[in-house]
DRENMI-321576 format. One record per residue (C-alpha): x, y, z; residue in three letters. Coordinates in pm, 1 decimal, m for minus. Example, Ala and Ser with C-alpha at 12.3 -4.5 7.8 and 13.67 -1.06 7.14 Angstrom:
2
       px       py       pz type
   1230.0   m450.0    780.0  ALA
   1367.0   m106.0    714.0  SER
//
This chain:
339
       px       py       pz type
      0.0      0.0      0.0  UNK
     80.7    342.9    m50.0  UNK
    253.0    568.2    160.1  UNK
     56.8    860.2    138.7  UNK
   m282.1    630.0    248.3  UNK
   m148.3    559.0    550.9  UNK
     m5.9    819.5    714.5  UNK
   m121.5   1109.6    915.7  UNK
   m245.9   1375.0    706.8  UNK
   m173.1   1769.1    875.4  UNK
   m517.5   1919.7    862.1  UNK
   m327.7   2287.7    942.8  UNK
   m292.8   2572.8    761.9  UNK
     40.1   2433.8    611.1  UNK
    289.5   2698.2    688.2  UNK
    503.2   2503.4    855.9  UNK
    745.8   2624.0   1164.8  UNK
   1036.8   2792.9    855.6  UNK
   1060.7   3163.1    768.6  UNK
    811.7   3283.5    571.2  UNK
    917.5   3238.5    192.2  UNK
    813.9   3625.8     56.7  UNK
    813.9   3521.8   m301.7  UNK
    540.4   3249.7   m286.9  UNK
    163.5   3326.3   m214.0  UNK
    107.6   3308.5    185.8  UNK
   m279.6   3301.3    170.3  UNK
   m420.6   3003.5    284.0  UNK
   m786.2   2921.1    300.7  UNK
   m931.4   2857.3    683.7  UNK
  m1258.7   2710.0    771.8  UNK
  m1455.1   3039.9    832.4  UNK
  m1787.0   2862.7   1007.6  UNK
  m2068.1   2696.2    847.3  UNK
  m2312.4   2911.4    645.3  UNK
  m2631.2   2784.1    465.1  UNK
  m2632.6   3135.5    253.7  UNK
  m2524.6   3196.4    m68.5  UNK
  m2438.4   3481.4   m335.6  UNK
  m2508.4   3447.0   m704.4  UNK
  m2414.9   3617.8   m983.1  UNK
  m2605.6   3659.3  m1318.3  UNK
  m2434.4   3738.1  m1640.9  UNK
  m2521.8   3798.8  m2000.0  UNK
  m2394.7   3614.0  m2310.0  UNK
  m2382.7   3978.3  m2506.7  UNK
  m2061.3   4022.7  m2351.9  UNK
  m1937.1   3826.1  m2597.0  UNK
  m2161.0   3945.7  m2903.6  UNK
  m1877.3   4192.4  m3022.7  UNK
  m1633.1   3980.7  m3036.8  UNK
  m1539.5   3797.6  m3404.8  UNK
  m1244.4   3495.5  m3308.5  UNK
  m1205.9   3247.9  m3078.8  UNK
  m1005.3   3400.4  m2936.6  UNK
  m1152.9   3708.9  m2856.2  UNK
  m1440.3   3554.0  m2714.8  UNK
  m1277.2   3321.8  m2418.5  UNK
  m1165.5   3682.1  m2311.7  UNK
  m1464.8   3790.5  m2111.8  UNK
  m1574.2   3502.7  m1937.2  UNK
  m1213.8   3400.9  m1828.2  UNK
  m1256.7   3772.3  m1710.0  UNK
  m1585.0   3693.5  m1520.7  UNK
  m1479.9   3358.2  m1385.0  UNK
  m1147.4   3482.5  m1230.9  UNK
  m1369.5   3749.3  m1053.5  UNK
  m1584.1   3434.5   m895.2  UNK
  m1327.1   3273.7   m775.9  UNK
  m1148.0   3594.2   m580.5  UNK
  m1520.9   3693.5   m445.3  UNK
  m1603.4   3322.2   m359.1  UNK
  m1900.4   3335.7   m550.0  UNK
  m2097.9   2999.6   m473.1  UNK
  m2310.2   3032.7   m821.2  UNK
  m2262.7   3161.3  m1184.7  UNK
  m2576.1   3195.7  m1398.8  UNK
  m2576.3   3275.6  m1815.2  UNK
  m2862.5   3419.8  m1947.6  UNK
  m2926.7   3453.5  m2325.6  UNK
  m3043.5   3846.8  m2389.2  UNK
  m3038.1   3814.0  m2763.8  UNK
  m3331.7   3868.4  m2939.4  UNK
  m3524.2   3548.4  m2991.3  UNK
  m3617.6   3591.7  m3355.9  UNK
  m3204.8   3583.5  m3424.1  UNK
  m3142.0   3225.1  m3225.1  UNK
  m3051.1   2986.7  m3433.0  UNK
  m3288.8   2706.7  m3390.3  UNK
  m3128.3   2411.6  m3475.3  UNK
  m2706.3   2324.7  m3281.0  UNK
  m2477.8   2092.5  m3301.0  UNK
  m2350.2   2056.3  m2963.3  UNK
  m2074.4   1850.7  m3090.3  UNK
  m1899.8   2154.4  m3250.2  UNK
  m1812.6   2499.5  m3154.7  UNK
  m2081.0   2695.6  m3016.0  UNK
  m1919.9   3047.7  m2958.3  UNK
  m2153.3   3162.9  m3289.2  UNK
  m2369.8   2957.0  m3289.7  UNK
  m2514.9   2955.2  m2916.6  UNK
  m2307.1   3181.0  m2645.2  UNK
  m2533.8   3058.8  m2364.9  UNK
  m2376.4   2704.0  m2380.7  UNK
  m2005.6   2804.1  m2500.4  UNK
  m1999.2   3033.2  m2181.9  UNK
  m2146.5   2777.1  m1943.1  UNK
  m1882.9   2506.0  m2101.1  UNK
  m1574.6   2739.5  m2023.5  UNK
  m1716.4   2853.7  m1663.2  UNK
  m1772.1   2472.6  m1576.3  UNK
  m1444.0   2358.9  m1759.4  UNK
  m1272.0   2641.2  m1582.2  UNK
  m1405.0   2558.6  m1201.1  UNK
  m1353.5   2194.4  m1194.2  UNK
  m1011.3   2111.4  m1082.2  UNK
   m766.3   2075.3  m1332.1  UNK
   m671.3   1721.6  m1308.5  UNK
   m979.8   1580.9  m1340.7  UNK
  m1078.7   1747.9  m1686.8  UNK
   m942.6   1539.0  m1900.6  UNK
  m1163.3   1251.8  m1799.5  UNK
  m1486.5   1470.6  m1688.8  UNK
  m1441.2   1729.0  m2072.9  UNK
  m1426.3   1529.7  m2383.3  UNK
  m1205.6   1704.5  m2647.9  UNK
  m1450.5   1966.7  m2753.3  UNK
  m1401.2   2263.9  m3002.9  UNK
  m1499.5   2495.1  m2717.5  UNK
  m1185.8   2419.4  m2541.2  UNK
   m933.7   2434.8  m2861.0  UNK
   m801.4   2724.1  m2687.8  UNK
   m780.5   2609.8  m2316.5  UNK
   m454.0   2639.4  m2284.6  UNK
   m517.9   3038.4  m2242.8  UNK
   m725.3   2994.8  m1987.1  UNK
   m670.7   3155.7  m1622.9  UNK
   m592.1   2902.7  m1323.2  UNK
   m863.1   2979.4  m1066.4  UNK
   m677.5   2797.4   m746.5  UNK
   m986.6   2755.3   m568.8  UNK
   m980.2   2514.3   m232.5  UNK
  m1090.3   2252.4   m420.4  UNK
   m824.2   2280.8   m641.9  UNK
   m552.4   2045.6   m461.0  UNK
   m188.6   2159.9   m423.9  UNK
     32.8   1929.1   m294.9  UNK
    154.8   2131.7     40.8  UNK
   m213.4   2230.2    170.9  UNK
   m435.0   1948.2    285.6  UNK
   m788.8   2070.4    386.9  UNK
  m1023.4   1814.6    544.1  UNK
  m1242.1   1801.3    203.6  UNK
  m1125.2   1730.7   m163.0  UNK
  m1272.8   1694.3   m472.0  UNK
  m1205.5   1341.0   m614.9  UNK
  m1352.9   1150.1   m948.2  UNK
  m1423.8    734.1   m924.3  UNK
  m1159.2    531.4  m1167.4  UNK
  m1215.0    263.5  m1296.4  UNK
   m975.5    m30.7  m1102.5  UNK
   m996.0   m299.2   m868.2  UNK
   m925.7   m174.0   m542.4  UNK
   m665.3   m411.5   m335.2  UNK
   m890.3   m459.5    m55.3  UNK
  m1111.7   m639.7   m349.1  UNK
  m1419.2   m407.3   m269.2  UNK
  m1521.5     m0.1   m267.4  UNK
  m1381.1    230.2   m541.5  UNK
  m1074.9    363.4   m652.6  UNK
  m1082.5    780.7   m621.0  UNK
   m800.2    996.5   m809.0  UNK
   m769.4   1317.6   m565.3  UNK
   m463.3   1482.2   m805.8  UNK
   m208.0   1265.9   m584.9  UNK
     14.2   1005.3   m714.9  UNK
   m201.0    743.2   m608.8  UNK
   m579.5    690.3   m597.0  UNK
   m745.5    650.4   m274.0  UNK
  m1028.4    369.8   m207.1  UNK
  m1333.7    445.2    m62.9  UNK
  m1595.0    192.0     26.6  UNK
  m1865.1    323.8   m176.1  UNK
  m1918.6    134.1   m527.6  UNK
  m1979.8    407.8   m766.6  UNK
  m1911.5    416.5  m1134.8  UNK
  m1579.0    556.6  m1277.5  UNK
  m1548.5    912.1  m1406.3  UNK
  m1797.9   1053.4  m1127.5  UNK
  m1706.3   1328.5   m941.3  UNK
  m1718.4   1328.1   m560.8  UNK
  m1639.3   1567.8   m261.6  UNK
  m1460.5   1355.7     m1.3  UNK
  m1432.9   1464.3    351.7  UNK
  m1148.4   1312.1    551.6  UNK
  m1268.9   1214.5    927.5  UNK
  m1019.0   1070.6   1026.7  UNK
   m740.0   1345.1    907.0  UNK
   m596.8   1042.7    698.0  UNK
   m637.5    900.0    349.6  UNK
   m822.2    608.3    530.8  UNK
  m1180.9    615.6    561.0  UNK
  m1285.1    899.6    285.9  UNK
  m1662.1    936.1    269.5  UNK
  m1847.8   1132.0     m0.4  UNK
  m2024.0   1407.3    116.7  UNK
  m2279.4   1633.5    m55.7  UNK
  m2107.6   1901.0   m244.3  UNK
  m2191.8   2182.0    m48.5  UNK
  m2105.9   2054.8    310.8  UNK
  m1771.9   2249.2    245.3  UNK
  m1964.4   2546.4    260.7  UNK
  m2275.0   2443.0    494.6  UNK
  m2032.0   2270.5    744.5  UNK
  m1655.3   2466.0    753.1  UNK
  m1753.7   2740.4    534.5  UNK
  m1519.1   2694.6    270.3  UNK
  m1559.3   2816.2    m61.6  UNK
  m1586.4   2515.5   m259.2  UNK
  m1600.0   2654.7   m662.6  UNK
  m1900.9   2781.1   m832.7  UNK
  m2211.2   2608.5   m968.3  UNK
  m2273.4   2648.7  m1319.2  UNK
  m2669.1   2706.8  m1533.5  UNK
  m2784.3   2857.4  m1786.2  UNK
  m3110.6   3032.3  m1847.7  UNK
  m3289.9   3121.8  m2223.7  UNK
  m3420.1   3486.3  m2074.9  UNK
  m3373.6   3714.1  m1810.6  UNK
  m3721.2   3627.7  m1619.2  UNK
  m3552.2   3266.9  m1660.3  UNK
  m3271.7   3334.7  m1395.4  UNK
  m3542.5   3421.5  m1137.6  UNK
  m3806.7   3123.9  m1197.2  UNK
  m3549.7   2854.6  m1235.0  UNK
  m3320.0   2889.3   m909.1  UNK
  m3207.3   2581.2   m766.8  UNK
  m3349.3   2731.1   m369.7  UNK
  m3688.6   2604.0   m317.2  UNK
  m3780.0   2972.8   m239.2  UNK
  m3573.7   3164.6   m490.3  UNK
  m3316.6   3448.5   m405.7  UNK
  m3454.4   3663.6   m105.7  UNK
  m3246.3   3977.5   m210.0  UNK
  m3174.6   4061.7   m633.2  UNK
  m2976.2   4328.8   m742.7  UNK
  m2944.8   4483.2  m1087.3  UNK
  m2678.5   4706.2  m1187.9  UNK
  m2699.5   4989.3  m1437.0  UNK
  m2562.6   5297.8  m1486.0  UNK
  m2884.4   5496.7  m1421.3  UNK
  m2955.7   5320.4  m1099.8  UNK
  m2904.7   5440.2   m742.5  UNK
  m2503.2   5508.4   m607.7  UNK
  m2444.5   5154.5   m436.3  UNK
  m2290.1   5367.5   m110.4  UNK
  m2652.8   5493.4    m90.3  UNK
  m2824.3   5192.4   m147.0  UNK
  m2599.7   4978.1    102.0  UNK
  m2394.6   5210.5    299.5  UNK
  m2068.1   5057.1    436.7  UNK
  m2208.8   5023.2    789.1  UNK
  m2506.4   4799.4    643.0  UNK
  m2477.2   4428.6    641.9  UNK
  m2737.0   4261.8    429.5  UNK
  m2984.4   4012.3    565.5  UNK
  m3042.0   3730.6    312.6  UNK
  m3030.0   3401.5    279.0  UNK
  m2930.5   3395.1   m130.2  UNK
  m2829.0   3703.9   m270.2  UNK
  m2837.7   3753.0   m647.0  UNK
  m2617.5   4064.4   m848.8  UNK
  m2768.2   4060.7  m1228.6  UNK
  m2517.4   4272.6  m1491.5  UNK
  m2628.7   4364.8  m1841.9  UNK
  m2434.9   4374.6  m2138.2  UNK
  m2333.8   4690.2  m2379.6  UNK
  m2676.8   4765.2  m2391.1  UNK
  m2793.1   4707.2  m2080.1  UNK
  m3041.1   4493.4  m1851.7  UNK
  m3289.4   4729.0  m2050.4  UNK
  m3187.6   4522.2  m2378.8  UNK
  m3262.1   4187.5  m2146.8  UNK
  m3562.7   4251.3  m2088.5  UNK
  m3661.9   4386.3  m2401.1  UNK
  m3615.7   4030.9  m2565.2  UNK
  m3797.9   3871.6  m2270.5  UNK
  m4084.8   3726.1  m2442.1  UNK
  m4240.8   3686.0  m2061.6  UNK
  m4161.9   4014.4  m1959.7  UNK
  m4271.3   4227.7  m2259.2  UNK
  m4629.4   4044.6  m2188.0  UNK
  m4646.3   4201.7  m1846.3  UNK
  m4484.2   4541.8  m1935.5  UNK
  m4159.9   4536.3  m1800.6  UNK
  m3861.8   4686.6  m2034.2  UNK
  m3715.4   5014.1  m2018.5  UNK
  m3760.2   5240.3  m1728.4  UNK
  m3960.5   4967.0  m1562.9  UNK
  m3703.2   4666.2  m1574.8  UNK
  m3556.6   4802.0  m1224.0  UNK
  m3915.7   4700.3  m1092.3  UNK
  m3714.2   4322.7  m1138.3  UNK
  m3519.0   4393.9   m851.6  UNK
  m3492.8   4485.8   m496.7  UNK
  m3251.8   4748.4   m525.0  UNK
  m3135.0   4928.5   m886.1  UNK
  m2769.8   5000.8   m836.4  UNK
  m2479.2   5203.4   m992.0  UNK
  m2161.3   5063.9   m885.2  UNK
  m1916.6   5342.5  m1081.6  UNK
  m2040.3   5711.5  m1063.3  UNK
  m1931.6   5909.9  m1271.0  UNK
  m1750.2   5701.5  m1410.2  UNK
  m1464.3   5789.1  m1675.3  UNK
  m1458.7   5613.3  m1966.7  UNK
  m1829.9   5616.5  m2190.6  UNK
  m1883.2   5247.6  m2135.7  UNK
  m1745.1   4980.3  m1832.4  UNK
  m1763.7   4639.8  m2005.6  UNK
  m1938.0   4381.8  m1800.0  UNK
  m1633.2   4169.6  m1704.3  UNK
  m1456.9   4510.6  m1568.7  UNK
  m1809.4   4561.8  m1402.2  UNK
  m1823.4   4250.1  m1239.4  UNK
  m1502.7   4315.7  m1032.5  UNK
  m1619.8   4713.8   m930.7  UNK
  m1947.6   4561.4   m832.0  UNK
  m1834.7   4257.0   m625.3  UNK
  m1571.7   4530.3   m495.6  UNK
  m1849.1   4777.0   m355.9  UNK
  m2103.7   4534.9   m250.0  UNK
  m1863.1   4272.4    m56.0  UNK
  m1941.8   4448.7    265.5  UNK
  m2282.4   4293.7    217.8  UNK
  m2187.6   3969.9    304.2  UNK
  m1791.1   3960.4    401.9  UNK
  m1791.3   3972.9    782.6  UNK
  m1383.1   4089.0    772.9  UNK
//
């Protein structure tokens, strides 16, 4: 058997007792306390209407994605603001979708991007989409496993193997070895583990938010996609939607009056909507739902509980929606940061 399954694994904060080494990253993530709430983030797929090459277009949403992983945002949600009458009705899935539908090419990348990296190859088939994933950013979430930091979850897929204890399932954690588990579950699944124990020995699966619900970890970003704006609302995963939306525009409210520094939010899932070039004005406009109740223009604030500016004044004519994302999460992380 393998070394690493048998030994003691340090559950600390991996520092160690040496000097501090001033040319590697110090930050290391700490159980922060269980929490049950969440914050979500809506995004449109005209951020990527302007753009003509492949290129081009993985720009934006590596943009967006590196902004959820800094913020610990728990969920990501693309929305489709195009005008239905120009959606091509008919896609090959199979092929690239960047022209053809930016909905799905933007949730592939944001899922590619937050599952950890050694388990891609066997969870994302070669796909056109990811021609250019090379040029992707590295997100280095907690769940992404480096080799000197051991938290007491990890994110594992099955393989497929005979485990030498002749029963469970062999689980590749981005170690040298896989670990067994006593579980039978079929190969190329992906699991969060939690360690009991503080060893490799006796890994049980755990639902994949208990990193958050239990320690109150950030553990990566779930991934949907919605055909219209009214769509993000009516389809959240909570049984009782998000308690608290915000939508951003540049002819909303000053976020410092809205939410003043001293004001901490009460919510238990908090959704931030951004438009594209056009706005969330142009969203709702090509809401079939919500042109048959009357909201577009002027009225598509009455979407949200609050109607926010995050940039007065701002200098330049237009802030593009990835550059938003970051000001926003910026202004408003006082909402829900307790630091």
């Amino acid at each position: 058997m393998s070394d690493h399954r048998t030994k003691k694994r340090k559950l600390g904060d991996g520092l160690g007792n040496g000097p501090l080494d001033t040319f590697k990253p110090s930050a290391r993530f700490q159980p922060l306390g269980g929490r049950e709430w969440t914050v979500s983030v809506a995004v449109p797929t005209s951020v990527i209407a302007d753009c003509v090459t492949a290129e081009q277009r993985i720009g934006p949403p590596s943009r967006i994605a590196r902004a959820l992983a800094v913020f610990a945002i728990d969920e990501v949600v693309v929305f489709d603001d195009s005008p239905v009458n120009s959606r091509l009705p008919a896609v090959d899935y199979d092929s690239y979708t960047g022209d053809t539908d930016p909905c799905h090419f933007m949730e592939h990348l944001f899922s590619y991007m937050e599952t950890p990296p050694f388990m891609r190859k066997g969870l994302f088939p070669l796909h056109p989409n990811l021609r250019l994933q090379g040029l992707l950013p590295s997100l280095d979430m907690p769940h992404h496993p480096h080799r000197d930091e051991q938290l007491p979850y990890m994110e594992g897929m099955t393989v497929a193997g005979r485990p030498e204890s002749g029963s469970g399932t062999l689980v590749d954690i981005g170690l040298r070895q896989p670990i067994t588990i006593k579980d039978s579950i079929p190969p190329k699944t992906r699991l969060t583990l939690n360690f009991p124990n503080q060893s490799f020995e006796g890994a049980e699966p755990v639902h994949p938010t208990a990193p958050r619900t239990d320690a109150g970890y950030h553990w990566g970003f779930n991934v949907r996609k919605a055909s219209c704006l009214s769509n993000v609302f009516t389809e959240s995963p909570w049984e009782d939607g998000y308690d608290m939306s915000i939508g951003t525009s540049e002819r909303g409210v000053p976020a410092s009056k809205a939410f003043p520094p001293t004001r901490k939010a009460k919510f238990n899932h908090l959704l931030i909507v951004f438009g594209g070039p056009r706005g969330l004005e142009y969203a709702a406009m090509n809401d079939p739902e919500l042109s048959d109740i009357g909201i577009g223009g002027g009225k598509t604030k009455e979407l949200f509980d609050q109607w926010i500016n995050v940039l007065p004044d701002q200098g330049s004519r237009t802030i593009r929606t990835d550059e938003a994302v970051y000001i926003a999460l910026t202004e408003l992380r006082h909402l829900w940061y307790e630091g």
